[in-house]
N, C-alpha and C positions, 0 to 999 in steps of 0.2 A: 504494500500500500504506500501511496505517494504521500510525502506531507508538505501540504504548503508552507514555504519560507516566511516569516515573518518580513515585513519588506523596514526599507529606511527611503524618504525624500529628504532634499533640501531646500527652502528657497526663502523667502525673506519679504518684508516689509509689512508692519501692520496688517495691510488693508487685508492682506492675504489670509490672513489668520481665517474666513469666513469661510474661505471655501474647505477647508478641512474639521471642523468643529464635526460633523458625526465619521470623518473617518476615522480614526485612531488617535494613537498619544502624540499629544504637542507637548515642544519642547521651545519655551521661547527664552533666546540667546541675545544679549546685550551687553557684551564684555565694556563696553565704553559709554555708560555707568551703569545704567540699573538694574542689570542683572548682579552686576557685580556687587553692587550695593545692599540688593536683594540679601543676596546670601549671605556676608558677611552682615546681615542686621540677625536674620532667621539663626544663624550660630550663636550667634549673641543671648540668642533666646529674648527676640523681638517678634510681637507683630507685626505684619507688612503690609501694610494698604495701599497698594497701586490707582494711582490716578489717572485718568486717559486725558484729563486739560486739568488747568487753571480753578476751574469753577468747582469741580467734583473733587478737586482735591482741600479746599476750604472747606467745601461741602461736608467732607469727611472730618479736618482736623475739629470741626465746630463738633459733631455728633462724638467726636473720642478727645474731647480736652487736655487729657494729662498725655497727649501724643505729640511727640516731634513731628515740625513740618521742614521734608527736604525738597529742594528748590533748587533752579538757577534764574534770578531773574532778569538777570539778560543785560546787557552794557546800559546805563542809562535809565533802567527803570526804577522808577521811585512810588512806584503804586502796590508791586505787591512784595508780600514781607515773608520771608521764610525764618527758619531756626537756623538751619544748617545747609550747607551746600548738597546738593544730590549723588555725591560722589563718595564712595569708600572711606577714605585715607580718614576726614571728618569723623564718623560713623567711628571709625575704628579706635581712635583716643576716648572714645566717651566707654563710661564705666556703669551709665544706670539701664535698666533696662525696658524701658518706654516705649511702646509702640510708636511705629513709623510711619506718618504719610507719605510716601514717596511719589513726588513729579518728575519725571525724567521723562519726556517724550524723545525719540519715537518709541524707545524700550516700554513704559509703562501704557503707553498706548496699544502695545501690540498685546501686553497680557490683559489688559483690559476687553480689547477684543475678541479674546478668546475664552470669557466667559458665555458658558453651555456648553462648552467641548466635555469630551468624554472624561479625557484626565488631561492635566497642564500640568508640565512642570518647569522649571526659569532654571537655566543653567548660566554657568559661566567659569573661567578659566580655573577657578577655586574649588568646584566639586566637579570635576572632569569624571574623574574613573568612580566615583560614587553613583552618579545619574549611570553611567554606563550599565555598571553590575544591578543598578535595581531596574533599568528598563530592559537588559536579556535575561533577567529572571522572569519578568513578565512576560515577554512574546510577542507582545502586541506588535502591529504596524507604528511605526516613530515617524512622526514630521516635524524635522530640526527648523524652526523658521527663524534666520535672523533679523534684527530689527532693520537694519538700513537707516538712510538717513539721504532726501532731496533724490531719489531712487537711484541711489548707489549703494548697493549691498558692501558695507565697509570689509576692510580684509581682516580684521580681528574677529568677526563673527563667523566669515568663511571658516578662518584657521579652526575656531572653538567647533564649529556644525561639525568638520569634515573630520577632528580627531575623535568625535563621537561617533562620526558614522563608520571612521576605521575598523574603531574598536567592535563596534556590533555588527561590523562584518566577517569579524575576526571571534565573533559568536555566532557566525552562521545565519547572520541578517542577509539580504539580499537587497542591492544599491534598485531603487525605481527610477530608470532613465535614463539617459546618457548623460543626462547633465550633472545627476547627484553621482554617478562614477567618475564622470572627469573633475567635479569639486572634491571629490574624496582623495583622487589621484595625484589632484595639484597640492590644496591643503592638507593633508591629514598626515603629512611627513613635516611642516613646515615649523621652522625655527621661531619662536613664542616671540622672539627677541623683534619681527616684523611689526609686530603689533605696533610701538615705537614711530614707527615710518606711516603709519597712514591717515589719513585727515582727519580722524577721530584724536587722533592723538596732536596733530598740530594744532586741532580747535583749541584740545585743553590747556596746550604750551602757551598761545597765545590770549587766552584766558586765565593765564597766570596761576594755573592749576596744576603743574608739574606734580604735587604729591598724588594726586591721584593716578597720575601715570606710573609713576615710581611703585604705587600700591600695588596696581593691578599686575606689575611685571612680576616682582618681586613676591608672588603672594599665587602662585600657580600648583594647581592638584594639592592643599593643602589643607583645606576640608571633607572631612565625611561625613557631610550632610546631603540629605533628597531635599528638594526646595519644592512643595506641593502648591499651584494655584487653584484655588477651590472658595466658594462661597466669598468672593472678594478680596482674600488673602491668600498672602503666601506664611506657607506654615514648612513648617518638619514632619517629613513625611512620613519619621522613624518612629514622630509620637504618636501618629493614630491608631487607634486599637485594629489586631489581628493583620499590621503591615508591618514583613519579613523586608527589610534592607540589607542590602551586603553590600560592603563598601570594603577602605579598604583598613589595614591596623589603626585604631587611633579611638580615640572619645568623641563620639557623636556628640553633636551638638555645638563642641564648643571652641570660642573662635580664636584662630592662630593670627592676630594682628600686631 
């Protein structure tokens, strides 16, 4: 008897998220920041409130009070006020444990949009081989979608899709398309150290945000945590009751910053 392969695609940009919401697991990827912020809040043993704009993210901090709100509000704007910047490196010095509003579009817009998908989970260069081992223990079809940005699929989300899609093809996943095998062929060998080089990264240089680059390099496959989007938030996927994670040695949950 034949058994069908579990398959893997890739492909990117918010909007995209709709057309796969009843096919299988999403996995939404924004190394340049809010994925990456994501998870290092969720090891923290933070909640994570993704915001798709401006309005639903006040929206939110008004309904959860004693919640950090993170932001960028852009060169010049004097109208809206955040706590903390949207990015990692911030997040990472703080020591209390407060739930998060996070704005980071296009990232938090893409997991916002894939609320009613089947399962969501938010990865980034920090739980690599964690997401990996708990979504080839499940089976399911994987759709890696990167966030993008002005519709150019940045190259640090490539790098992070295509070393997950390596990996779960190296579990006996099957690539869907020629497109998700030649991104797996070009990134999924590729030197982290690229990330560096590409316009996500220049935005942030020039934004005067060099520590969050600095974070994001220096801070790869060093959590074992599953990043669960469900009911509005992203949670630990390790907490909810009768879900088996396998990751890899280390203490779930908590954050190497």
């Amino acid at each position: 008897m034949t058994t069908t392969k579990a398959t893997i695609r890739i492909d990117a940009f918010p909007e995209s998220a709709f057309r796969y919401l009843d096919r299988g697991t999403i996995v939404c990827i924004d190394v340049i920041n809010s994925c990456t912020t994501a998870v290092t809040a969720v090891a923290q043993g933070r909640r994570v409130l993704p915001a798709g704009d401006a309005a639903e993210a006040f929206r939110l901090a008004g309904a959860c009070p004693e919640a950090l709100l993170a932001g960028d509000p852009g060169p010049g704007d004097t109208v809206l006020r955040f706590d903390i910047a949207n990015g990692p490196a911030a997040l990472g010095r703080r020591k209390d444990r407060r739930p998060l509003v996070l704005l980071d579009a296009p990232g938090t817009r893409l997991m916002t949009n894939c609320r009613g998908g089947r399962e969501v989970y938010v990865a980034s260069l920090r739980n690599l081989s964690a997401t990996v081992e708990y979504l080839a223990a499940r089976r399911h079809d994987v759709i890696l979608l990167g966030a993008g940005d002005t519709g150019d699929f940045r190259c640090e989300d490539k790098l992070a899709a295509a070393r997950i899609g390596r990996a779960l093809v190296e579990r006996d996943f099957a690539p869907e398309g020629q497109g998700t095998s030649d991104m797996i062929d070009r990134w999924g060998d590729a030197d982290v150290s690229m990330v560096g080089w590409g316009r996500s990264a220049d935005h942030l240089r020039q934004s005067e945000r060099q520590e969050d680059l600095d974070f994001i390099l220096k801070h790869v496959d060093d959590l074992d945590v599953v990043c669960r989007y469900r009911n509005g938030q992203v949670a630990n996927a390790s907490a909810e009751p009768s879900r088996a994670v396998f990751g890899r040695t280390g203490v779930r949950g908590e954050a190497v910053v």
